[in-house]
Structures are given as C-alpha cells and as structure tokens.
ZAMARBA-82452 format. One record per residue (C-alpha): residue number from 0; x, y, z; residue in one letter. Coordinates in steps of 0.2 Angstrom, whole numbers, plus 5000, padded with zeros to 4 digits. Layout:
BEGIN
   nr     X     Y     Z  rest
  NUM     X     Y     Z     a
...
END
This chain:
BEGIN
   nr     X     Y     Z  rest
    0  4998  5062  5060     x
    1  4980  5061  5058     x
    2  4983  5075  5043     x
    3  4993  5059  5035     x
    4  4981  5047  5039     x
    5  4967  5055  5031     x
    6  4979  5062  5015     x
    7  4985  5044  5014     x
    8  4965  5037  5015     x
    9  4962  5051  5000     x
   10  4976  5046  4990     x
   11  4972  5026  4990     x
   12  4952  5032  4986     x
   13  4958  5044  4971     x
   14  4971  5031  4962     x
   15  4986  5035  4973     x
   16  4988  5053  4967     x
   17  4998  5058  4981     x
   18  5013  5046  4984     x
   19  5013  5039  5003     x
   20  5031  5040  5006     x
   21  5029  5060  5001     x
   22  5013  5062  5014     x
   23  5024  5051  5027     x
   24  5042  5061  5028     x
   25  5034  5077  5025     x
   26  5023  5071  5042     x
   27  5036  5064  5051     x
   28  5050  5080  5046     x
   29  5036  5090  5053     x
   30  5034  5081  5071     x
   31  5049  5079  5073     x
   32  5053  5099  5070     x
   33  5037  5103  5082     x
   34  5046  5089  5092     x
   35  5064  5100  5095     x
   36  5059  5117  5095     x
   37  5043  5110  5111     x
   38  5059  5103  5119     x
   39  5070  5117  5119     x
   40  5054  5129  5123     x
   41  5052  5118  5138     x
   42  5069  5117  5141     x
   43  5070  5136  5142     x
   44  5056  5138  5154     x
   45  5067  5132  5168     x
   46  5053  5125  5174     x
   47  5051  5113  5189     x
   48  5054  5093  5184     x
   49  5047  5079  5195     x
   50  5053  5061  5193     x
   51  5038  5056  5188     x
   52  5037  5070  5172     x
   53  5055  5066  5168     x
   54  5050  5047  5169     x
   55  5036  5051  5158     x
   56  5044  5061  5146     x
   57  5059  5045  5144     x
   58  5045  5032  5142     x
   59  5035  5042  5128     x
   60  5054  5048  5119     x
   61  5057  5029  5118     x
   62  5043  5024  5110     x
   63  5040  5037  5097     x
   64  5058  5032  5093     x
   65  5055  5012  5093     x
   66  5040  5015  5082     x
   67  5050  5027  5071     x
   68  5064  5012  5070     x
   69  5048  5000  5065     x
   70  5040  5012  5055     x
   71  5053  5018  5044     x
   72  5067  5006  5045     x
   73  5057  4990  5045     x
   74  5045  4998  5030     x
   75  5060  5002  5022     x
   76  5069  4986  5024     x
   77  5051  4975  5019     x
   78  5054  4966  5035     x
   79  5037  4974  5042     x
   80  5022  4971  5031     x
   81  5009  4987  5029     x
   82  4996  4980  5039     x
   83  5007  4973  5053     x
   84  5018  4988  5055     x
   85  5000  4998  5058     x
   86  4997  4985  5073     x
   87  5014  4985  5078     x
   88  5014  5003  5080     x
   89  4996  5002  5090     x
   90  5005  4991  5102     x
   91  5019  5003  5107     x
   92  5003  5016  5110     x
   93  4996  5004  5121     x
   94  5011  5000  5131     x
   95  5014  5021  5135     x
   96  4998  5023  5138     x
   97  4996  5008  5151     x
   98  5013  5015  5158     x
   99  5009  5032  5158     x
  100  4991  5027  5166     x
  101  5001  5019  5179     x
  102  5013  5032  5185     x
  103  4999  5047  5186     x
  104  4988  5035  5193     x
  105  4975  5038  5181     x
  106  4963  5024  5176     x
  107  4954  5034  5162     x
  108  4973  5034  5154     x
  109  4975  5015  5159     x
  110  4961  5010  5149     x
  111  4967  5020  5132     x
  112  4981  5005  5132     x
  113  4968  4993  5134     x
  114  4957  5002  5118     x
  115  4976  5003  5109     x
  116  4976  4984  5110     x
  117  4960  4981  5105     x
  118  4964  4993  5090     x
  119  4980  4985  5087     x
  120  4970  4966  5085     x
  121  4956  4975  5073     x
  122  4970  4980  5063     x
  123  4981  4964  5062     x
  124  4961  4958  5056     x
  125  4958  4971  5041     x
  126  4962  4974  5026     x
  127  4978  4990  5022     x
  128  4965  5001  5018     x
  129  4952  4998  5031     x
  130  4967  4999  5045     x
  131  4967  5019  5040     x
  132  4949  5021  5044     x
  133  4954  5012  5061     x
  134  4968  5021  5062     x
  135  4961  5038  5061     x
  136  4946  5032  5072     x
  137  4961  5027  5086     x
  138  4970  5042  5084     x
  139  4956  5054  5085     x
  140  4947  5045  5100     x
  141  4964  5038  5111     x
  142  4977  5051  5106     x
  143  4974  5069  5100     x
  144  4956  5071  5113     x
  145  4965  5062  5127     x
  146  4978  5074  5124     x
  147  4970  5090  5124     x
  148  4961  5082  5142     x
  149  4978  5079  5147     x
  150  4984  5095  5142     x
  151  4970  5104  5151     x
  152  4970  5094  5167     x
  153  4989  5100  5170     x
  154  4986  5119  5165     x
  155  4973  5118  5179     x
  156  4985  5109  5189     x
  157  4999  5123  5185     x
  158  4990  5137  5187     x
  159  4976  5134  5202     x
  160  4992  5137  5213     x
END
C-alpha cells in the first residue's frame, strides 16, 4: 500500500497522469491475492494455533475487511469524502493495534494505536493531498517497520525452541 500511496502522491504532483482508481484496485487485487495464497501457505503448514493467534488473526481479518467496505464501497457510493475516508481508515488501524497490543501484552504495539489516532486527527485537519504525505509517514513508521519487528520477534520466538 505504501507503493499506492507514493504512486498516488506522484500522479496528483505530475497532473494526475496516472488514474487513482487504476493505482488503487490494481493495489488492493494485489493484497488481496498475497492475502489467499499467505493463508492457504499457513494453512498448509499445519502449524500449531493458539487462541490468542486465531484471536488475532479474526480481529486484523475484520478490520482490513471494514476498511475495504469504507474504503471502496463508501468511496464508491460518495457517502465517505477523500479526506475523511483516510481518517476513517487510520481509526480502524488504531483500534487493531490497541487490541492487538492488548492481547500480546505489548505496550510498544499499544502505543502504535495511540500514534494511529493522532495520525487519524492530522488527517481529518489537512488538506487530500497532504493526507498522503501523512499517510505514507503512518504507514512507514506504525505499519510496515513495526511489522518486520513483529515479524522478527516471533521467528525468534519460533525457532529458539
């Protein structure tokens, strides 16, 4: 999604030469592809579930799904302004996050809810265009890093058995 973000922040700078709803479903097609075959890779693992995992795994499946329904079908409809479907999506972020930070007792991942809220009111309080830049900024700093700590924290955890 970043890719979108800054493709989207170079199209609106260079007169809109690439259409955002081309950028957009080819990005979305494209998670949501990575999305089934990560699924059935894990789901072909066999691997061992916890509670917690499966937990998590329902809470961050429901709110990629309730952002897609805001994201798309409010866009799509006009019911959700540009700018405030942006916040509204940051909201959603914030709410897994705080969840997420709760159920693996992790205060570090608490506090990217708390920094996806304050992104969320920056964004209700700029302009389309600038709520890319925050955008990317967000997704750089509270998503994809945090990920790749998460994701590095539990292939330690996996494999200092």
């Amino acid at each position: 999604m970043i890719i979108c973000l800054i493709l989207s922040y170079y199209s609106i700078t260079n007169n809109n030469i690439i259409i955002g709803e081309l950028i957009w479903g080819i990005g979305f097609g494209c998670a949501w592809i990575f999305e089934f075959f990560l699924y059935r890779y894990q789901r072909n693992k066999n691997h061992d579930s916890t509670f917690s995992g499966n937990i998590l795994s329902r809470l961050w499946l429901a709110v990629l799904i309730s952002m897609m329904i805001v994201g798309v079908f409010g866009g799509l409809r006009g019911v959700i302004d540009e700018g405030a479907g942006s916040g509204i999506l940051a909201v959603f972020l914030a709410i897994g996050y705080l969840v997420s930070g709760t159920i693996l007792n992790s205060k570090w991942v608490k506090l990217l809810g708390l920094g996806w809220w304050a992104g969320s009111i920056l964004i209700f309080y700029s302009t389309n265009f600038n709520s890319i830049l925050i955008w990317i900024f967000l997704m750089i700093f509270l998503q994809f890093i945090p990920g790749v700590i998460l994701l590095i924290q539990e292939h330690k955890k996996r494999y200092s058995k």
